[in-house]
Each structure stands twice: as structure tokens, then as C-alpha cells.
Residue frames as qw, qx, qy, qz and C-alpha x, y, z in Angstrom:
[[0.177, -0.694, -0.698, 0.032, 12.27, -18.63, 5.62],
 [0.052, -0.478, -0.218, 0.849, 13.42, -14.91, 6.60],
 [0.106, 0.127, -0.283, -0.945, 12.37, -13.53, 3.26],
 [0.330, -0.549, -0.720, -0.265, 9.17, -15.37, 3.16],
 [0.332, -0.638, -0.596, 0.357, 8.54, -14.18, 6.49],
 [0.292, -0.336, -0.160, 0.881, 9.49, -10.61, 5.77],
 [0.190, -0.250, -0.772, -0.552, 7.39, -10.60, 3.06],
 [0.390, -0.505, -0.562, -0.526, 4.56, -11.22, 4.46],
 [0.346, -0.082, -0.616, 0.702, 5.23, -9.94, 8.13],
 [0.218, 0.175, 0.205, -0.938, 1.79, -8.57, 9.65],
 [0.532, -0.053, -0.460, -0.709, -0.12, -9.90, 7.07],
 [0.634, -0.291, 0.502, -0.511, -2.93, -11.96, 8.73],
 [0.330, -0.185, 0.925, 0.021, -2.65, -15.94, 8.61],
 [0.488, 0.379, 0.662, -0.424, -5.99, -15.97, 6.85],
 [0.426, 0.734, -0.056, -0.525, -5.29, -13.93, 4.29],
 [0.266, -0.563, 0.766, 0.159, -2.08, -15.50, 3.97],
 [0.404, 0.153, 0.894, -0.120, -4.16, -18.91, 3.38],
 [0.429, 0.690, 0.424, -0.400, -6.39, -17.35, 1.09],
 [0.154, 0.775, -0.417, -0.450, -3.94, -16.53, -1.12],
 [0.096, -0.410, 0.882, 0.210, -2.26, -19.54, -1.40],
 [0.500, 0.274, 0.821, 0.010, -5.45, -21.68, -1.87],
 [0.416, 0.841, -0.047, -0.343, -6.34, -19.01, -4.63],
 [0.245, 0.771, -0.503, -0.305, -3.16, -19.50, -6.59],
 [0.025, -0.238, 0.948, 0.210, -2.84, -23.32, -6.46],
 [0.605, -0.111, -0.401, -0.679, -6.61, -23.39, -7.08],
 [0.347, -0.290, -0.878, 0.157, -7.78, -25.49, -4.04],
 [0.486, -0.597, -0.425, -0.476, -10.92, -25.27, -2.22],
 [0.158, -0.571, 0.580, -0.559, -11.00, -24.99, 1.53],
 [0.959, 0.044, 0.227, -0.162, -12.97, -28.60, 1.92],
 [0.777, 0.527, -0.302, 0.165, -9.70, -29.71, -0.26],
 [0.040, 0.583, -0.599, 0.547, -7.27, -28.02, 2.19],
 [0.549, -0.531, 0.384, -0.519, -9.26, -29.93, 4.46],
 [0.998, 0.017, -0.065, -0.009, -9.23, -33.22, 3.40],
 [0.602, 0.610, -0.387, 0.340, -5.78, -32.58, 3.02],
 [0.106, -0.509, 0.465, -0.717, -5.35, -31.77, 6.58],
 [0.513, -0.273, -0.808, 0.099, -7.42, -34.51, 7.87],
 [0.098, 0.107, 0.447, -0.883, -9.60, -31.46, 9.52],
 [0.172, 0.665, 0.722, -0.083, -12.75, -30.74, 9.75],
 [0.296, 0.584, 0.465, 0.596, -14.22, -28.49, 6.62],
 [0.276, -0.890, -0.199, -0.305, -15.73, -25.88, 9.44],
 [0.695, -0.398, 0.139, 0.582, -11.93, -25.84, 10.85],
 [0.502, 0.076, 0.266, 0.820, -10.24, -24.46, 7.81],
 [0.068, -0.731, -0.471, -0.489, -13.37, -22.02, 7.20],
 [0.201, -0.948, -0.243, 0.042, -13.09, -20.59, 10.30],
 [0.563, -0.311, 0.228, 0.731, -8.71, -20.05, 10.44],
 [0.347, 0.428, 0.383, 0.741, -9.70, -18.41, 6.82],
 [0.065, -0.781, -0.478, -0.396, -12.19, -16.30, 8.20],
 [0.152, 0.570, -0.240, 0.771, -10.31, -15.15, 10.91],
 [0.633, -0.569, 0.124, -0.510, -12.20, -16.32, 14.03],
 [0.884, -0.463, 0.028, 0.062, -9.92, -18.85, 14.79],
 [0.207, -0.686, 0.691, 0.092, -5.62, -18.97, 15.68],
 [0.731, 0.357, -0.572, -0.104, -3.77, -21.18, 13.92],
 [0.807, -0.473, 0.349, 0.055, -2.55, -24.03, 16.61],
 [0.315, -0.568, 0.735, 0.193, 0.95, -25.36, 15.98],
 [0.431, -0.089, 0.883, 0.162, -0.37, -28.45, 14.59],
 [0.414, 0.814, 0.394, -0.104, -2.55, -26.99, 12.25],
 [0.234, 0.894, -0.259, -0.280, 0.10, -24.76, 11.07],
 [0.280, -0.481, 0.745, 0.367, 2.59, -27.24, 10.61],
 [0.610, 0.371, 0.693, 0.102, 0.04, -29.69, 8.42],
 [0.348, 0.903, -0.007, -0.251, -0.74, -25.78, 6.21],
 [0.182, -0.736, 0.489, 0.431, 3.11, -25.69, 5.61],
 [0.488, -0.197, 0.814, 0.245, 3.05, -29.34, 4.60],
 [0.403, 0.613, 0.654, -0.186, -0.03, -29.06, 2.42],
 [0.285, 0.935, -0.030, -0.207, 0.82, -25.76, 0.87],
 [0.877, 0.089, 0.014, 0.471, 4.50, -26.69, 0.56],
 [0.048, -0.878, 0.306, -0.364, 6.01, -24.00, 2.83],
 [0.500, 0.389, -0.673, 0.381, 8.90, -24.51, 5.18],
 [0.616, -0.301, -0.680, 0.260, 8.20, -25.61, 7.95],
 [0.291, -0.484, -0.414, 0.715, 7.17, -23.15, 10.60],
 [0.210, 0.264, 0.427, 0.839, 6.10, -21.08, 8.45],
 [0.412, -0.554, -0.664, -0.288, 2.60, -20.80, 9.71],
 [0.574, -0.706, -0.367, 0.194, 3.21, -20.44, 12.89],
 [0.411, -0.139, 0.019, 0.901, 5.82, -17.61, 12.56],
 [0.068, 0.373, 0.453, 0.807, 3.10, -15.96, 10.58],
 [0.467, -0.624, -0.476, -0.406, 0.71, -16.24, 13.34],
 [0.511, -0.597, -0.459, 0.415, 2.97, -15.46, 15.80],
 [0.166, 0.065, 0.209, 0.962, 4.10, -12.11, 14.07],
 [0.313, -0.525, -0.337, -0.716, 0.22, -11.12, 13.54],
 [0.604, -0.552, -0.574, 0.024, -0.25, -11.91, 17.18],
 [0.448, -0.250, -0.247, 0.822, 2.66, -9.59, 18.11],
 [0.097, 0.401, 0.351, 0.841, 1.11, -6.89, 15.75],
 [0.263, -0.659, -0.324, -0.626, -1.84, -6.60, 17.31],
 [0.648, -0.541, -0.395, 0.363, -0.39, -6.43, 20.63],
 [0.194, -0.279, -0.001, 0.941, 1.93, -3.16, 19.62],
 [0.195, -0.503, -0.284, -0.793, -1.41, -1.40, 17.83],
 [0.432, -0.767, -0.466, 0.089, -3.29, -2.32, 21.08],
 [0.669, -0.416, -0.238, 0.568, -0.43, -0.98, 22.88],
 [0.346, 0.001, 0.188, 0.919, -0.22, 1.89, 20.85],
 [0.017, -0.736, -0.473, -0.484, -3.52, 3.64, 20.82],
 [0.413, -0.735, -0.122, 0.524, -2.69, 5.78, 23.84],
 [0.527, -0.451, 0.209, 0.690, 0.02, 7.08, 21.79],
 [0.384, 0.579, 0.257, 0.672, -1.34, 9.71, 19.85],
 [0.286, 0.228, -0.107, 0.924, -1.93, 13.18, 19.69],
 [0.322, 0.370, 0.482, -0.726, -4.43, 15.47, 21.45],
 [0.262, 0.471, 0.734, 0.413, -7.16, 14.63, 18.99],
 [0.088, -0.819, -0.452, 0.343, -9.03, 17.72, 20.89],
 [0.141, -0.649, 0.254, 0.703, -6.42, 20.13, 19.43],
 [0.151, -0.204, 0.794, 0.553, -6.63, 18.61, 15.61],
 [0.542, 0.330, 0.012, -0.773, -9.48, 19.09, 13.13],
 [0.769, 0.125, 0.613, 0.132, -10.81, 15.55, 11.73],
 [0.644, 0.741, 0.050, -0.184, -11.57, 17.82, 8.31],
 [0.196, -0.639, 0.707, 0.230, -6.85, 17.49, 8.28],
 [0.046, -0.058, 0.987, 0.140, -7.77, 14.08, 7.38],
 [0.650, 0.254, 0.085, -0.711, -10.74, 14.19, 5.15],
 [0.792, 0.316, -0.422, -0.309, -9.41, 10.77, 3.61],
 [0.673, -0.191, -0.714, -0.015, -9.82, 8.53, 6.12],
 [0.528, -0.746, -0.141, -0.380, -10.62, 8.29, 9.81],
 [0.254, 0.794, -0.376, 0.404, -8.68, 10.04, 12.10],
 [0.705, -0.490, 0.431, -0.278, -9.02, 7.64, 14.87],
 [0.898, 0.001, 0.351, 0.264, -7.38, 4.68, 12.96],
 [0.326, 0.840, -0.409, 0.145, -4.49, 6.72, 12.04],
 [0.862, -0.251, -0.096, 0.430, -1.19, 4.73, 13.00],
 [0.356, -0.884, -0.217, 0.213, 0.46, 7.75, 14.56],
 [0.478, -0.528, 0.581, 0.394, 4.25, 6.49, 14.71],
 [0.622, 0.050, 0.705, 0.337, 4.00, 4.80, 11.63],
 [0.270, 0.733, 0.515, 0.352, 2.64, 7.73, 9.33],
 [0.190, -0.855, -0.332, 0.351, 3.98, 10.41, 11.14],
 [0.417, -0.057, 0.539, 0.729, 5.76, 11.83, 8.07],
 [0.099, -0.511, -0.568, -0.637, 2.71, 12.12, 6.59],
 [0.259, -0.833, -0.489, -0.006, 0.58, 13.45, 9.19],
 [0.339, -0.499, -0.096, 0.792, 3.57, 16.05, 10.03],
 [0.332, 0.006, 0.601, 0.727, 3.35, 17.38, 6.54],
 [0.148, -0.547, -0.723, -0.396, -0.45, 17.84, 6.56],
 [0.380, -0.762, -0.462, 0.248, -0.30, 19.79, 9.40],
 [0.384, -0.316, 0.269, 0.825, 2.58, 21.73, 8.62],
 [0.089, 0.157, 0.638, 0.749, 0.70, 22.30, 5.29],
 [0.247, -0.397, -0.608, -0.641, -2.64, 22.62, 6.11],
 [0.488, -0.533, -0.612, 0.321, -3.14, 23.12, 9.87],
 [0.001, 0.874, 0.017, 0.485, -3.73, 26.36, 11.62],
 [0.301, 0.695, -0.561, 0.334, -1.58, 27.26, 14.46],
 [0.750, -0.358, 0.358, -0.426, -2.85, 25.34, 17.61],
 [0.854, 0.479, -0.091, -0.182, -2.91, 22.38, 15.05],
 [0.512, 0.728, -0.311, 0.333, 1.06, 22.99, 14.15],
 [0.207, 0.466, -0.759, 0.405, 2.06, 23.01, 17.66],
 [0.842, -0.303, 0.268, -0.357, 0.14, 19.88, 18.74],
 [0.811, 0.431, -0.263, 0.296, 2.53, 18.12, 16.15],
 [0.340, 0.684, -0.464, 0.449, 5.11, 19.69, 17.61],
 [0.546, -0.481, 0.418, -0.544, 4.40, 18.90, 20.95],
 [0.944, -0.123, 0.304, -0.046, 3.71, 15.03, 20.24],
 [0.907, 0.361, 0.000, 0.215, 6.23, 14.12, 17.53],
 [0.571, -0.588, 0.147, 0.554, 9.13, 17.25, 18.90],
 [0.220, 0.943, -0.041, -0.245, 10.59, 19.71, 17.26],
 [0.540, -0.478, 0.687, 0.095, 13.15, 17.93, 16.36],
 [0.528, 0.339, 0.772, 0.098, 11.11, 14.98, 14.38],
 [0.257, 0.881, 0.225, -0.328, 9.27, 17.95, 12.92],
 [0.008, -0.778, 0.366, 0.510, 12.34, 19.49, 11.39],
 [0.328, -0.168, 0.884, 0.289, 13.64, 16.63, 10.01],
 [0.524, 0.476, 0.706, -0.011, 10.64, 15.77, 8.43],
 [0.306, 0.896, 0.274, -0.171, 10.28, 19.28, 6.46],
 [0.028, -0.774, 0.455, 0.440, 13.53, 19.00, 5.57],
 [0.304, -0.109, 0.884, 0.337, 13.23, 16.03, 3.45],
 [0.539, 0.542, 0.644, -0.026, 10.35, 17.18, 1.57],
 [0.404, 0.273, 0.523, 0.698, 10.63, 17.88, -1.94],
 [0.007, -0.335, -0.413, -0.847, 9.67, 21.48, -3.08],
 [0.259, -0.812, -0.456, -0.257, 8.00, 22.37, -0.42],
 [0.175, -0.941, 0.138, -0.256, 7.85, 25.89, 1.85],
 [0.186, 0.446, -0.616, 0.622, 10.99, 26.91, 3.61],
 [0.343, -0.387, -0.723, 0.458, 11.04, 25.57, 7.59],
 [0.061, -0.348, -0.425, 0.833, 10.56, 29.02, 8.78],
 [0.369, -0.042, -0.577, -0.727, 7.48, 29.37, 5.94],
 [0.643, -0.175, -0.728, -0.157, 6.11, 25.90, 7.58],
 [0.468, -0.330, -0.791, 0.216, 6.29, 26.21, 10.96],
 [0.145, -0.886, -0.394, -0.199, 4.20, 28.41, 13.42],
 [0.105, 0.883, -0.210, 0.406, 5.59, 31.55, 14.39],
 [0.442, -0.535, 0.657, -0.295, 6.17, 30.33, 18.18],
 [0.787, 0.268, -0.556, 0.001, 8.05, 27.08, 17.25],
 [0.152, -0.218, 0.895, -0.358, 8.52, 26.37, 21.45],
 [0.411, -0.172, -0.895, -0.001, 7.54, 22.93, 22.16],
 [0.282, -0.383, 0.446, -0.758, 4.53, 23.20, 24.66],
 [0.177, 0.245, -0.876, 0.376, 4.02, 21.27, 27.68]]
């Protein structure tokens, strides 16, 4: 079950379900019968307004012919997710200091900070003006920063990339 589960780690239970009745070509009224649920059960797990209960997830496993727990590992992993994004929206940068136009392809408020911050150093570095340059620096350290511009291909020397005054401010 790990590599199933890594696999699909995050991904929501619904989709999850959606897939699988897609590729063995069953209806969700099928899944139900199968499940000995009601039709306006499986419709809503798919849709996403309801949690999978234990016993609902174990019948999916049986039904779909996953291993056992499967379900419910899936739904407790998406349950954990959206406890560390909740937990994580504090944790960005000063938006105040950072032009949205940085991130004309897509919206800068549903940036995952930590999890992109490679990319978002890189854009700034590249395309930010200096205020910009040392809000990065400030949230992610000078440190992180370095590192980051030292693993990119073909692009500007550090001392090219970062702003003139490269102290971290407080």
C-alpha cells in the first residue's frame, strides 16, 4: 500500500473515486449498489461534500479492489493536507512589499510559499526591483536565497542577482 499511497498522497478521495469508476467504467448508482449505499451517498463523497467514514472506505477498497485501508489513508492524508495549507497561510511574505504583476500567471494569494519557493525566489531575483529582492530575502534568508541561485542553470552571477544591500532586514 505505500506506493499506492504515495502516489496518490494529497490527491482528494473524490477524485481518487472518480478515477477509478472512470477506468473500470462503473457508474456511481453501480458503485452504489455495490456498496449497499444510498445513490445520493456516493454522489456526494464524489463531489466532495462529504468525508469518507471508515466503513464506507473500507466497502470502496472492497468494491474497487484496493487494499484494504486504502480509502481511509487517502482521506486521512487529504485531511492532514488541508490542515498544513490552513496552517500555512500566515506563512508568507509581506504581500505589501511584492507586486501581484511578479506573478502575472496566477494569483498571488494562492501561492504555496514553502512549496514553490524556488520558483518564486527566482522571479524575484529576476524580475523584482529592489524592495521586492529583499522581501525574499527577508522571508526565505539569505541563505535559502543563495542556494537557490546557485542551482540555476545559466542564469546571472549571485552578485548580478542579488540587490546591492544583500543584509537580511528585520
Amino acid at each position: 500500500m505505500d506506493k499506492a499511497i504515495d502516489k496518490y498522497k494529497g490527491i482528494a478521495p473524490a477524485a481518487f473515486i472518480q478515477r477509478e469508476l472512470k477506468k473500470k467504467k462503473l457508474s456511481q448508482v453501480s458503485l452504489a449498489g455495490l456498496l449497499a449505499v444510498q445513490p445520493q451517498a456516493i454522489n456526494a463523497i464524489v463531489k466532495g461534500h462529504r468525508k469518507l467514514t471508515p466503513e464506507v472506505a473500507l466497502k470502496i477498497d472492497l468494491a474497487l479492489g484496493l487494499e484494504e485501508g486504502t480509502m481511509a489513508v487517502l482521506q486521512a492524508l487529504y485531511e492532514t493536507q488541508k490542515v498544513k495549507r490552513l496552517r500555512n497561510l500566515g506563512m508568507r511574505p509581506d504581500l505589501t512589499k511584492l507586486r501581484e504583476i511578479l506573478f502575472w500567471d496566477t494569483d498571488i494569494k494562492k501561492i504555496d510559499w514553502q512549496k514553490q519557493a524556488a520558483a518564486v525566489i527566482k522571479r524575484i531575483m529576476e524580475r523584482g526591483n529592489e524592495e521586492e529582492k529583499q522581501e525574499a530575502i527577508r522571508f526565505y534568508g539569505l541563505p535559502k536565497v543563495e542556494d537557490v541561485l546557485a542551482e540555476q542553470k545559466n542564469g546571472a552571477p549571485l552578485r548580478q542577482t542579488l540587490p546591492s544591500s544583500s543584509k537580511v532586514i528585520e
